[in-house]
N, C-alpha and C positions, 0 to 999 in steps of 0.2 A: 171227403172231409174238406169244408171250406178252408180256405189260409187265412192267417190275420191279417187284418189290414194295414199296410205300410203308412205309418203315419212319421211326418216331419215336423217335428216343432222348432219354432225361432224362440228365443227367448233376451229378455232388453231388458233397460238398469232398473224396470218395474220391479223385475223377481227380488230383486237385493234389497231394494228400496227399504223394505221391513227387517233388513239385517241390519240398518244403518247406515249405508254405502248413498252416497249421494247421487241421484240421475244427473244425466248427461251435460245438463245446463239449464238456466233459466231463463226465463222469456227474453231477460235484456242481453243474452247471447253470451253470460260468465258460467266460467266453470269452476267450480269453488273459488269465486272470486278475483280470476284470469282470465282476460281474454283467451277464446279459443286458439285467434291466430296467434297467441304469445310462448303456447302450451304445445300444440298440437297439429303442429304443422312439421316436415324437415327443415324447411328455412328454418322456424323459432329455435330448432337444435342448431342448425349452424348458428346462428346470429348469437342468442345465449344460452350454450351448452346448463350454463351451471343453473340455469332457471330453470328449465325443465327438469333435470335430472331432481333438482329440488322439492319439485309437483310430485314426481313419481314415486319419488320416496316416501312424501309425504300419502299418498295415495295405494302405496304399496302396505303402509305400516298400518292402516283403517282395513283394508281389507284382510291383514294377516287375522284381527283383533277382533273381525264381525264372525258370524257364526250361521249356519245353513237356519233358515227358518223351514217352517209346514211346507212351502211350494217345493223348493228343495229339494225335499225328504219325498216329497209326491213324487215328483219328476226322475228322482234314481230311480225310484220303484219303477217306472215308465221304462227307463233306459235299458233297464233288464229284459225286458219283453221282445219279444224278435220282432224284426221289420221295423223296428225305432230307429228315427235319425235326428240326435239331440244337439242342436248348434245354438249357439249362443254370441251376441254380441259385448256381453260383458266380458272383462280383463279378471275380476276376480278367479277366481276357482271355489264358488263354494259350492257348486254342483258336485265335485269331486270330492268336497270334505263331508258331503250328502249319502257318497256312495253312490253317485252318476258314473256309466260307465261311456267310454271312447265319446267325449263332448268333443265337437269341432270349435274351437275359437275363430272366429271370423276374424275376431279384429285383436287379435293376441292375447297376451298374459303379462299382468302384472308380475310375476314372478319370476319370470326368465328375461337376460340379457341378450339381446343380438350385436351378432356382429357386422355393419354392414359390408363387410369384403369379403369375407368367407360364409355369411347366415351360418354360423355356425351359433347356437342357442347354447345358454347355463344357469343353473341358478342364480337370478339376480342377486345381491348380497344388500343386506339392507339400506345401505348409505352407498350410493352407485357414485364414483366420484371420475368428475370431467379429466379425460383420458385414457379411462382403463382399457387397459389390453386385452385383444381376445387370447384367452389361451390356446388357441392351435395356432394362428396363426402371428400372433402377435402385434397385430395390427390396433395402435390407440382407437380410442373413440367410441368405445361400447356404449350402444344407447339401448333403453327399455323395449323391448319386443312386443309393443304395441302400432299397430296400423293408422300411422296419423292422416289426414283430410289429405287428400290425393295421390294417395295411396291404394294399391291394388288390397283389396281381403284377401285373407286367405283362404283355401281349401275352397276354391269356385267351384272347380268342377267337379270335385266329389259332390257339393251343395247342387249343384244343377242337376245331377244323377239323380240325386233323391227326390228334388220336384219333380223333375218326369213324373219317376214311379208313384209318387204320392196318393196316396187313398183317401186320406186326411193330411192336412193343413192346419196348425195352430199357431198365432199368434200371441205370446204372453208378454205382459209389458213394455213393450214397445210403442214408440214415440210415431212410428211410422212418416217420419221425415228422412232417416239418412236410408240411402240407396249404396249399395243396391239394394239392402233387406228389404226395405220398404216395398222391394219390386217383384218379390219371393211371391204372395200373396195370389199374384196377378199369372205368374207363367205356374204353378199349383192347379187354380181356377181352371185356366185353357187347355189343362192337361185332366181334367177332371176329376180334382180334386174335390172334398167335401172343406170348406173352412172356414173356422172361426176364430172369433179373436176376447181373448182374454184380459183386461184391463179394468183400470178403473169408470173408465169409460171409453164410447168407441169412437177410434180416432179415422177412420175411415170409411165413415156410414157409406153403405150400400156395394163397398168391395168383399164384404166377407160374409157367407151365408147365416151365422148366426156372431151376435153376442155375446159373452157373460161378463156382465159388468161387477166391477168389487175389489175388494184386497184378493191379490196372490195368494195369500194364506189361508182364504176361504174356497175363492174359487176355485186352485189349482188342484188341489186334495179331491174335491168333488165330483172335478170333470176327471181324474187319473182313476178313479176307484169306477167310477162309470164304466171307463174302456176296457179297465181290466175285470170287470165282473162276467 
């Protein structure tokens, strides 16, 4: 009996996008109306704690309030299947209110607080206020457990394990600008990957074997029920 094929999908602010959840920024380089380097950087927490924490609250409270749409619902279904490796660059969690199982956060979680002296992680609490302490170790300064711009992602090397092995390659709404994800696509390929990319349109003509251009909510559902038929 053949095995199924280990497939690794990315997934980016495209999927949410239909839940309400704003993508990453727009042409002129704001994020809901902030500069990046204001929001999303460690400096910008050093420099104004209480601005940031501001952002993420406000950020945190949108995504408690949005709701898993069809791609979602597709992609749990996916996660159940063996040889699935479901990672994700978004901070929401609606994969998990989907019924996704063991999703890797590349670039953290809106919902959980870290601590930078101990990483000790909690649930954020809705209004994150400048100084809070970790509870184990006590140490002030608890910021959002989000991965800001030069900063390391998380879970590389579990992520590098799974491109090795990968059978299949999927890219879902993804911007294919920030890296390293952007760069998933490419070490896939070399390893002999089959991949494509799923979007409204394709943002890296001729890196990725096939297409499907469209909403998430159409495509996603389509291309999940194909692989599991």
């Amino acid at each position: 009996m053949s095995r199924r094929p280990r497939i690794v999908v990315l997934t980016g602010a495209g999927l949410s996008a239909e839940s309400g959840l704003a993508t990453f920024r727009d042409g002129g380089g704001l994020w809901e109306q902030h500069r990046v380097e204001d929001v999303a950087t460690p400096q910008a927490f050093r420099r104004d704690p209480a601005l940031v924490l501001r952002f993420y609250d406000q950020r945190r409270a949108g995504a408690a309030a949005a709701r898993p749409n069809a791609a979602h619902q597709a992609l749990a279904r996916l996660s159940r299947a063996e040889g699935v490796t479901l990672i994700t660059q978004n901070v929401d969690t609606l994969l998990e209110h989907a019924g996704a199982r063991d999703v890797i956060h590349m670039h953290g979680r809106l919902d959980q607080a870290l601590c930078p002296a101990c990483d000790r992680r909690w649930p954020a609490p809705q209004t994150m206020a400048v100084g809070l302490p970790c509870p184990d170790c006590a140490t002030p300064g608890a910021r959002p457990d989000i991965v800001w711009f030069g900063e390391m992602p998380y879970h590389m090397d579990r992520i590098e394990q799974a491109l090795d092995r990968a059978d299949i390659f999927a890219a879902i709404g993804t911007s294919g600008n920030v890296y390293p994800a952007a760069g998933f696509v490419d070490v896939a390929r070399d390893n002999g990957a089959e991949t494509v990319e799923l979007n409204l349109a394709a943002t890296a003509p001729g890196r990725f074997d096939r297409v499907i251009a469209g909403p998430a909510t159409s495509t996603v559902p389509a291309w999940v029920a194909a692989l599991l038929d």
